[in-house]
N, C-alpha and C positions, 0 to 999 in steps of 0.2 A: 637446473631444477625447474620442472612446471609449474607453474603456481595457478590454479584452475579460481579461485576469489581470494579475495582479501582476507583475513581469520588472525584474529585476536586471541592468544588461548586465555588470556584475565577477561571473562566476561565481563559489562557494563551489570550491576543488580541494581535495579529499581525495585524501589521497596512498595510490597503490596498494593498499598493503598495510593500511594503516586501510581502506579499505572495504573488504577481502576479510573483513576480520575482520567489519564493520559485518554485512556481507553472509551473512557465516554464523551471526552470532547471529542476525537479524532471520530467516533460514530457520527457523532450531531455533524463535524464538517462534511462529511462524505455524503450521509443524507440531505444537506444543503445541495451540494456540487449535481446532486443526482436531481432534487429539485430543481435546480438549476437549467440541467440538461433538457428535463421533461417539458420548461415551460419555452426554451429557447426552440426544441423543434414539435412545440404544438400549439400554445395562446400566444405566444410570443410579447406574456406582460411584461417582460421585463423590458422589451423594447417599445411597446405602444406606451407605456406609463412614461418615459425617459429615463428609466433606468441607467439603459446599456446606451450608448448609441448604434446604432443598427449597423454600420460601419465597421465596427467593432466587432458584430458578432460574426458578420456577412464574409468580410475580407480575411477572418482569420482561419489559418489552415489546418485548426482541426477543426472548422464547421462544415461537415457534409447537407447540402439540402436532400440528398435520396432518402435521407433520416426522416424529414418532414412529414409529421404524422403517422409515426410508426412505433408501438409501444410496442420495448422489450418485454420479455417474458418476467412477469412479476414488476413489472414497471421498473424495471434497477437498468440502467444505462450504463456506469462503472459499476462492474464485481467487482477487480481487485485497484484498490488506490494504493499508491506505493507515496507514504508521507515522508518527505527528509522532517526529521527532528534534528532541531540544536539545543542546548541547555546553556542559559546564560550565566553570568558570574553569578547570581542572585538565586540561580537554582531551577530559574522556572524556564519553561520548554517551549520551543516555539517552531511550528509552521516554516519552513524554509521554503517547501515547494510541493505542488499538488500533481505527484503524474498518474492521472487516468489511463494510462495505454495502462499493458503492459509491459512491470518495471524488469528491467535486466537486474537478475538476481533475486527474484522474489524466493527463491529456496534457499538462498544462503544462509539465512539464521536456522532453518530446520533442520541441515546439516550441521552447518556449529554445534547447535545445541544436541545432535546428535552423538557429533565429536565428542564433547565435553563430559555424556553423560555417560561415557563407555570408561575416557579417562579418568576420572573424579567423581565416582557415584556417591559418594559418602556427602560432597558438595550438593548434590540435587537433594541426597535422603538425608542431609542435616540440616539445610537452610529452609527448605521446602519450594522448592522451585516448581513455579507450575508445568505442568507436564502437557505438552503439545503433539505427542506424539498422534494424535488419533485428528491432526489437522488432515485435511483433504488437500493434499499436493499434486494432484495428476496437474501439469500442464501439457499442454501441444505446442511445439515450438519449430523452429525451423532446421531443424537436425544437431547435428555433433557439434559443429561450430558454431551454435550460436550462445552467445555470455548466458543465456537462463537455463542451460545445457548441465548443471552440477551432476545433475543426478544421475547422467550415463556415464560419469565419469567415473563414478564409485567402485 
């Protein structure tokens, strides 16, 4: 048997108001990262203040200098952040890791939730799950065989 992602058929439910919250930290981090980015290839305060040390920024391999001084369209550096979340014994949620590329598998919750909502609709229209279907999914990847590939697989 293929196994094309990994798929849980008991979804994880976070209740409403936990992901609005989830939801507005993880904007504010990503808007940080994107500041981030903007000042590391233009004022470079983070490094003239002693932020960073320059060493740090220079030597590591995702800093491209072609970058330098070149504002993306709407000034946004990372679109899509792919956040790992863990949830501690205590309940609260944290930060594992920040990947700015693009993540392998960023459509696998939209299929799941796809899945789930074909086999259990009574589950979507009793609990009230919100509905994502009108997310913007086009990605461009590098053919059949690459892991962010779900959707030609369908």
């Amino acid at each position: 048997m293929t196994v094309f992602f990994p798929y849980d058929p008991i979804p994880r439910i976070i209740e409403s108001n936990e992901f609005d919250e989830m939801e507005a930290g993880l904007k504010q981090r990503v808007n940080a990262l994107n500041a981030y980015l903007r000042d590391v290839y233009s004022d470079k305060k983070v490094i003239k203040d002693g932020i960073i040390p320059e060493e740090y920024v220079y030597t590591s391999a995702g800093y491209f200098p072609q970058v330098n001084g070149v504002t993306p369209p709407g000034g946004v550096f990372a679109h899509i952040a792919g956040e790992d979340l863990v949830q501690g014994q205590d309940g609260k949620w944290w930060v594992l890791e920040d990947n700015l590329r693009i993540p392998s598998g960023v459509s696998y919750p939209l299929f799941a939730r796809d899945i789930e909502r074909r086999i259990t609709p009574s589950l979507f229209r009793d609990v009230h799950v919100r509905d994502n279907r009108d997310y913007r999914d086009c990605m461009l990847d590098i053919g059949i065989f690459s892991g962010c590939n779900v959707q030609q697989h369908q």
